[in-house]
N, C-alpha and C positions, 0 to 999 in steps of 0.2 A: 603190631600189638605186643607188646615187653611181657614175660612170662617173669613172675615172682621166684625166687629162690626156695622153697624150703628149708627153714633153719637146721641145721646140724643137730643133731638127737643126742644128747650128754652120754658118756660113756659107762659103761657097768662100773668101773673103776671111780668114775668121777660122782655116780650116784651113790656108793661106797662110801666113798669120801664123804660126802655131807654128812652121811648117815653116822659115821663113825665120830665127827666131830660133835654131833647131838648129843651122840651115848657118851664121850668124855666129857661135854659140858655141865651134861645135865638133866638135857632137853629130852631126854628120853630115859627113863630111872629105869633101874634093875629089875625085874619083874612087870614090866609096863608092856605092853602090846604093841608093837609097831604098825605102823596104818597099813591097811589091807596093799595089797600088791595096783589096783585098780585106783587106787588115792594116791599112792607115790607115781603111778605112769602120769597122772593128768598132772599132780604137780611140778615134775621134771621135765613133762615134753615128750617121754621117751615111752618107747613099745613093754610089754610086760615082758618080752622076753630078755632086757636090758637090766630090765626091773630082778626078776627071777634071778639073775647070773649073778646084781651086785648083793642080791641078800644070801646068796650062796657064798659068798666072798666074806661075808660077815661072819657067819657060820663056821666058817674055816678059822677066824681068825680068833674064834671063841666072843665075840661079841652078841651075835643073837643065837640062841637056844636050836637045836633042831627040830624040824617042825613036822606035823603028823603030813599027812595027807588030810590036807582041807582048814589044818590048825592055822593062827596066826602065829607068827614070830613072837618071840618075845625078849627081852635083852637081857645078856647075862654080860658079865664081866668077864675079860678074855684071862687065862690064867697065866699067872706071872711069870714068865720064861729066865733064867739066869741071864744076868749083862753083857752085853758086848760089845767088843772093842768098840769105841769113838768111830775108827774109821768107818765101821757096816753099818753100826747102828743111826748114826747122824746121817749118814747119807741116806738110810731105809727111812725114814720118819722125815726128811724133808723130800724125799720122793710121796710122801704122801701128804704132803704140806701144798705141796702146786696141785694140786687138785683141788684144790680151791679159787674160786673169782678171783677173790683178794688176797697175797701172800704179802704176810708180816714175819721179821724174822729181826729177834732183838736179841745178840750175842754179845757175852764177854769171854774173851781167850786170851791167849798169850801170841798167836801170830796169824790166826784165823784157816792155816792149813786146813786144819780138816774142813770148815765150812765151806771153802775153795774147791776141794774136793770133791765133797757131796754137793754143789750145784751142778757138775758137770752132767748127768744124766739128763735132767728135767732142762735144764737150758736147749741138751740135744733135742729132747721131745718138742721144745715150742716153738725151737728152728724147724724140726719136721712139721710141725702142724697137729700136731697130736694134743700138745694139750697150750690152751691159749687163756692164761689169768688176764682179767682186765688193768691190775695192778701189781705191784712187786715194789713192797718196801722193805730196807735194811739199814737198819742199824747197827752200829758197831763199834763196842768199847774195848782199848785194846789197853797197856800200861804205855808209859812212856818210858821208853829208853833212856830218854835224860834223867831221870829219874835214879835213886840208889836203891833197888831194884834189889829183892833178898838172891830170888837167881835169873838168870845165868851170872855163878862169879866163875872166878878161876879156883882151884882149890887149895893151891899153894898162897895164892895173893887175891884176897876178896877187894882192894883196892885195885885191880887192874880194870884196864877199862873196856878191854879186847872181845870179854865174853858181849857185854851192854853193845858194842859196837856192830859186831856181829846180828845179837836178835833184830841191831834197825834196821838192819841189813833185810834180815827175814821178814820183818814185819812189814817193810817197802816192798817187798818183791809181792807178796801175798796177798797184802790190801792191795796194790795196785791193781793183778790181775782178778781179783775180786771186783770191784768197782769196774773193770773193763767190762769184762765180759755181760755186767747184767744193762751197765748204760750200752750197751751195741745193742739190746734188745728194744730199744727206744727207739736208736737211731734208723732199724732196720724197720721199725716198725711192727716190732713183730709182739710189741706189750704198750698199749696205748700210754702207759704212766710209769714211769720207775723212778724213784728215791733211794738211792745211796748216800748215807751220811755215817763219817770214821770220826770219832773222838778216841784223847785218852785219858787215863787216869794214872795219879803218880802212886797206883798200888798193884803189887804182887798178887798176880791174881793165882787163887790155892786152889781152884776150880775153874776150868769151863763152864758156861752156862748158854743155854740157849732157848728161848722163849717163841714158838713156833703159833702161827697166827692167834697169840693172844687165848690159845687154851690148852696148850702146853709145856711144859718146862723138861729139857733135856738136861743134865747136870754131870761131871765124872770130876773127881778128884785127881789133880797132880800131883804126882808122887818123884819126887826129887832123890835122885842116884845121880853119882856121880859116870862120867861119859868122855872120851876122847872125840873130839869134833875138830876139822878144819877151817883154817881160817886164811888168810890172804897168806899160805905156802909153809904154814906153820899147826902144827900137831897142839891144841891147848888140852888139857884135863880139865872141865869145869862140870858143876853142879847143875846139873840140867834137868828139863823134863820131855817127858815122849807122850805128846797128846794122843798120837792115833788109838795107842792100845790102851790109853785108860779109857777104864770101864765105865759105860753109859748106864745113869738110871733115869725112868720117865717118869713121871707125875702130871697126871690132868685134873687130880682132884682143885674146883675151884677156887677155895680158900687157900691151898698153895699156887696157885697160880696169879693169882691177884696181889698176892703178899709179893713174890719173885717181883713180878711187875712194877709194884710201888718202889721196892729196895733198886730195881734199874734206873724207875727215873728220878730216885734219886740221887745218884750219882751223876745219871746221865747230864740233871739240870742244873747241877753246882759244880760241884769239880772235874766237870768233863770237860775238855777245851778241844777244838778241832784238828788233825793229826795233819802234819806238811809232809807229804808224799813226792815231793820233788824232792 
């Protein structure tokens, strides 16, 4: 006689998660009560002490209110902390993007480093086992190098082709291991669905952007300084940008989220053409 499994009991972290994509959507307004601790266990699957730990985690994070003894929660707004670098913060916020089923992630940058970066965490967790989406879509608009490109130029010669040659350089090496690393989650089986798809556009992008499952928008401005960089054994001076350390801001409010989202695909569904990585 076969003995049934027991399902796996969602994690304090991952019932967080939901909880926290409510409060930025909507689904849970500021001053509203959050369901008693006994209505999210049945809802989730999971023991109240699973429960107890992720509304602690809220708490902390200024999301719900602190609660009496015996009170219910109720949700406040986490207070706005100064920005930070691309590199922390893109990676902290899509660390909390795979805690969700379904991860959507619709980006434009100029070489996609840092979002290459910040998957490296949560890929580790779903190789461990730790956290397992049933899906994982990406998008991705990058500029096209063929393209006249305001930068990277050279500073002495905006007509040189050396700096352009170079980002295709970056841009190949980036999206590639980008695209690798999440189709092996497929291959290995370890995410029943993934979609990876690169387009470009023949425009100067003045911003990062990043549209995280469709209820938030991460955003940092390029700031263009000029930089010595190498290139195939030659020293260039060009007009360049440093994505990691520019400064991240977040936005869940919905009506900027939807607006971000409309302005993606529309570029995404006109001028976007598919990027040749070979």
């Amino acid at each position: 006689m076969s003995q049934e499994t027991a399902p796996e009991q969602p994690s304090p972290d991952r019932i967080a998660g939901v909880l926290r994509d409510r409060i930025r959507n909507g689904q849970l307004q500021r001053g509203s009560k959050v369901p008693t601790q006994r209505a999210l266990a049945e809802e989730f699957g999971a023991s109240r002490s699973a429960v107890r730990q992720a509304l602690s985690l809220l708490e902390r994070e200024g999301y719900l209110s602190a609660r009496g003894r015996g009170a219910p929660a109720l949700v406040a707004m986490p207070v706005q902390e100064a920005p930070r670098p691309a590199g922390v913060e893109v990676a902290d916020r899509i660390a909390i993007a795979f805690q969700a089923q379904d991860v959507s992630i619709d980006a434009f940058t100029l070489t996609t480093e840092t979002l290459t970066s910040a998957l490296a965490a949560p890929l580790i967790s779903i190789a461990a086992g730790r956290l397992t989406p049933r899906s994982i879509t990406v998008r991705l608009l990058l500029p096209s190098p063929d393209s006249p490109l305001a930068f990277p130029r050279l500073v002495s010669d905006p007509d040189d082709v050396r700096p352009r040659a170079r980002l295709r350089q970056l841009i190949r090496t980036f999206a590639t291991s980008l695209r690798h690393q999440l189709t092996s989650l497929a291959e290995m089986r370890l995410v029943p669905k993934v979609h990876v798809e690169i387009r470009c556009v023949p425009i100067t992008p003045v911003q990062k952007l990043y549209l995280l499952n469709g209820s938030e928008v991460l955003t940092a401005f390029y700031q263009v300084l000029p930089r010595t960089v190498q290139y195939e054994d030659e020293q260039m001076e060009i007009y360049d940008v440093l994505g990691l350390s520019s400064k991240i801001f977040q936005d869940s409010e919905p009506a900027f989220v939807e607006e971000t989202q409309a302005w993606f695909e529309s570029l995404w569904s006109t001028l976007a053409q598919p990027l040749t990585l070979g």
